[in-house]
Each structure stands twice: as C-alpha cells, then as structure tokens.
C-alpha positions in Angstrom: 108.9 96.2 91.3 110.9 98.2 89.5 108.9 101.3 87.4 109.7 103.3 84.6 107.7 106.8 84.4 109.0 108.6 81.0 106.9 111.8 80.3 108.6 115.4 79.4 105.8 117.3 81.4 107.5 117.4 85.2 104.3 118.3 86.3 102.4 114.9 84.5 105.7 113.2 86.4 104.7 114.6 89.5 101.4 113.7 89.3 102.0 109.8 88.2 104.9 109.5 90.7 102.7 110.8 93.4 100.1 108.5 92.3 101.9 105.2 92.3 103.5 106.1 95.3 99.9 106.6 97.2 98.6 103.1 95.9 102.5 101.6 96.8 102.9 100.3 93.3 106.6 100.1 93.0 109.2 99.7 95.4 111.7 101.8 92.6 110.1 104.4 90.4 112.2 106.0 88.2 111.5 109.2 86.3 113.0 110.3 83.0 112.1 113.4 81.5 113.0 112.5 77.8 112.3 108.4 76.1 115.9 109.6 74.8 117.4 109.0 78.3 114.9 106.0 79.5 116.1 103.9 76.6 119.6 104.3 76.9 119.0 103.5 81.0 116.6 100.0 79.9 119.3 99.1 77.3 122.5 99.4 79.7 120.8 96.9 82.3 119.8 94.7 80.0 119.8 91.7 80.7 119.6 92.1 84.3 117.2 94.5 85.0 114.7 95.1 83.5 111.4 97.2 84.2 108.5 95.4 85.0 106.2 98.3 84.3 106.9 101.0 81.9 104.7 104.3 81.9 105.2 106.2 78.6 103.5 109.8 77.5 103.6 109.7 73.3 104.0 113.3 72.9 107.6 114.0 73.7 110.0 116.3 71.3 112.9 115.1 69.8 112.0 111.1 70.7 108.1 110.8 70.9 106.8 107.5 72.6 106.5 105.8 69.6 110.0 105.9 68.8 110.6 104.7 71.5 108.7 101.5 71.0 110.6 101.3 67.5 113.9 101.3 69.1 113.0 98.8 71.6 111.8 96.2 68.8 115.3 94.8 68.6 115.1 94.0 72.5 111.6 92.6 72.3 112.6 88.5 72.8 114.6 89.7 75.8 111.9 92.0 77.3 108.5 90.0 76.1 108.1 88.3 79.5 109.0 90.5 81.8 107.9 94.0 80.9 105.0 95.8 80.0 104.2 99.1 78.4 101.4 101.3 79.3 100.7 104.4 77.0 100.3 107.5 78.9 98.0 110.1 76.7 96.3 113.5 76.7 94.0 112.3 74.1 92.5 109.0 73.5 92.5 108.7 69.8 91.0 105.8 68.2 94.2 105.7 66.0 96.7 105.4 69.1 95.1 102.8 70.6 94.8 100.8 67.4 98.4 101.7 66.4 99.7 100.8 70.2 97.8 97.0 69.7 100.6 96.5 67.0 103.7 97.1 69.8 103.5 93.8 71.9 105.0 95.1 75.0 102.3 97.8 75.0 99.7 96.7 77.2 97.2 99.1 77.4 96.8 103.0 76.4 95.7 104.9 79.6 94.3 109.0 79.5 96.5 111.5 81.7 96.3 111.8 84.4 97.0 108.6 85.8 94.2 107.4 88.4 94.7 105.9 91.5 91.6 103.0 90.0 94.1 102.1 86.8 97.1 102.1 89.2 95.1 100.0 91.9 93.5 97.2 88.4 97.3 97.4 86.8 98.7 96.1 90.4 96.2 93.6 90.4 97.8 92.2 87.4 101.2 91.5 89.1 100.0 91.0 92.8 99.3 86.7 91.5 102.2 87.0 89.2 105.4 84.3 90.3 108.7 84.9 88.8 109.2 86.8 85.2 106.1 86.2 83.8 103.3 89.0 83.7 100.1 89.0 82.5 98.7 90.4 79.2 
C-alpha cells in the first residue's frame, strides 16, 4: 500500500514513519516535508498511482493542509475511490473536524502523535478491502 506522510515537523515525520513501520502498514511510505511537494508528486502519477492512504499535518507554512485539500478538489472523481485522507493535528478543534467533514477524501482527523491503536483500526479498514475500493 502505497502511503503518503506530509508533515513539515521531521521530528512528527519520524515519529509517524516509525509508527507505520512497527504496525507494517505500508509497503511504500513516502515522506514530504512541505503539501507543496506532496501535491506536485500525487498529481504527476496520476492516474496510475495513486496513494491509498494519505497522512496530512494542517499547520504547514506556505501551503497548510487545507490547501492542500483545495487544490486536490479538481482531482477528486479520479481519487474518490481509491484514496483517503487522514488529518494529522496538534489540536483537536471542534472547528477542524467539522470543516475536514466537508473534504470527501478526508476520512478522519487524528491528534499527533500518531498511535500505534489508530494505525492498527485504519489497517483494519483496508485489510477486507479487494481492488480500488476503500472503505469510508
């Protein structure tokens, strides 16, 4: 499965790579230190490959997580099926998570740091999953 991990904190990368790599959640994890850099990497594969997991931190400079999930709007139809967004936060406001429920490739809004019980519940989802289709 391939795994996007876009955070600008190496240390939060660190942390969520070593995680998913403990509870063998990906067979390709790929790290980007800016959404900047993670989009233009989704949009050149597209069609062909495509993340099946994407883990994004909001609070990034320049390109923050949730322009990031504005520029992918125009790929949505190409990307509903087969990838989903989970929200990777220091704080769990109320607001984010409401706001995220209106992106639908965002799946769910997970607190740093990510655990090795969300990684373990979010494999789950894929382990009965055949073909492109994942679960919501």
């Amino acid at each position: 499965m391939l795994t996007y991990l876009i955070d600008d904190d190496v240390i939060s990368l660190y942390l969520a790579e070593h995680v998913l790599s403990l509870e063998d959640f990906a067979s390709d994890i790929q790290l980007f230190p800016t959404a900047e850099t993670a989009l233009n990497a989704l949009v050149e594969h597209l069609p062909a490959q495509v993340p099946q997991v994407i883990f994004l931190d909001l609070n990034m400079p320049i390109m923050d997580g949730w322009g990031f999930l504005e520029a992918l709007e125009p790929y949505v139809p190409v990307l509903q099926q087969r990838c989903r967004i989970y929200i990777l936060t220091s704080s769990l406001l109320l607001d984010d998570t409401v706001r995220a429920q209106q992106y639908p490739l965002v799946a769910g809004v997970l607190c740093k740091p990510l655990d090795t019980a969300e990684v373990q519940a979010i494999k789950a989802l894929f382990q009965d999953t055949i073909g492109d289709s994942l679960p919501r």
